[in-house]
C-alpha positions as CSV (number, residue, x, y, z in Angstrom):
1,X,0.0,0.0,0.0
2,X,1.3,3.6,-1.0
3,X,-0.1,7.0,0.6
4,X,0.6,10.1,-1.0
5,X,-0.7,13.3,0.1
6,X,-0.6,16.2,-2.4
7,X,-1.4,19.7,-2.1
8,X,-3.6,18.8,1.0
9,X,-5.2,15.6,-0.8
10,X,-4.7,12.3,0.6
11,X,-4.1,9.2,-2.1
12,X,-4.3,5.5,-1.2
13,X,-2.8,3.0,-3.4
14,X,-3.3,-0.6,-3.3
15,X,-1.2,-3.6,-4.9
16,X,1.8,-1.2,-5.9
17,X,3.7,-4.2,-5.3
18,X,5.9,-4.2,-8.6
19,X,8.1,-2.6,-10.5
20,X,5.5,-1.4,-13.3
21,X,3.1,0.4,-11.3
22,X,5.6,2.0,-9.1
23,X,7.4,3.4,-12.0
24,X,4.0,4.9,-13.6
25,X,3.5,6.3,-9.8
26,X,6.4,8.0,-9.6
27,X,6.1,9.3,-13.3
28,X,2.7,10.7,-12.5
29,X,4.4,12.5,-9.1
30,X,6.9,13.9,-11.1
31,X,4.3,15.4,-13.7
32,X,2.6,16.4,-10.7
33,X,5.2,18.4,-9.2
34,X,6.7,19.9,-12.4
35,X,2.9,21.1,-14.0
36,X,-0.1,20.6,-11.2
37,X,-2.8,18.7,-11.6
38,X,-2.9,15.8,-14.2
39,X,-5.4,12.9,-14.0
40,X,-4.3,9.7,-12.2
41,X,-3.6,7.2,-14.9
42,X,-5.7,4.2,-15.2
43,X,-3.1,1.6,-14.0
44,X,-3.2,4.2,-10.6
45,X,-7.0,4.9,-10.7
46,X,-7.8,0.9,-10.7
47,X,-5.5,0.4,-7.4
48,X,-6.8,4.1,-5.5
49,X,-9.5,3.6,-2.7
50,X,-10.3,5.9,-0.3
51,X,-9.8,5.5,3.6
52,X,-12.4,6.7,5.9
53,X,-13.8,8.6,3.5
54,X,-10.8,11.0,1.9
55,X,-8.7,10.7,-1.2
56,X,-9.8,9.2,-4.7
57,X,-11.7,5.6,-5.0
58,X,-14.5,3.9,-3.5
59,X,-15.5,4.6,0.1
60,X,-14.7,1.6,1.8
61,X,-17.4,-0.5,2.5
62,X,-18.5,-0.1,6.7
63,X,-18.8,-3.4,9.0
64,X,-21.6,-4.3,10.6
């Protein structure tokens, strides 16, 4: 699991367990900091979520 916090927005990755999505991460960080705000690529979007309720992706689901 990766958490990035940008400009005051928290980002939860999950499964950035290899080299591939780790190197788009850091490629979209760099765009990031060198121009502002650029979409999260797909490969990123598909792993964010969101935990208790900030940052991109799903809200977790709650327990009963």
């Amino acid at each position: 699991m990766v958490f990035v916090y940008l400009d005051g927005r928290p980002l939860w990755l999950r499964r950035v367990n290899s080299i591939e999505p780790f190197a788009i991460l850091l490629d979209w960080l760099r765009e990031q900091l060198r121009s502002g705000d650029t979409a999260l690529p797909r490969a990123l979007a598909q792993r964010a979520f969101a935990w208790t309720g900030g940052g991109e992706g799903p809200v977790p689901p709650i327990a009963d």
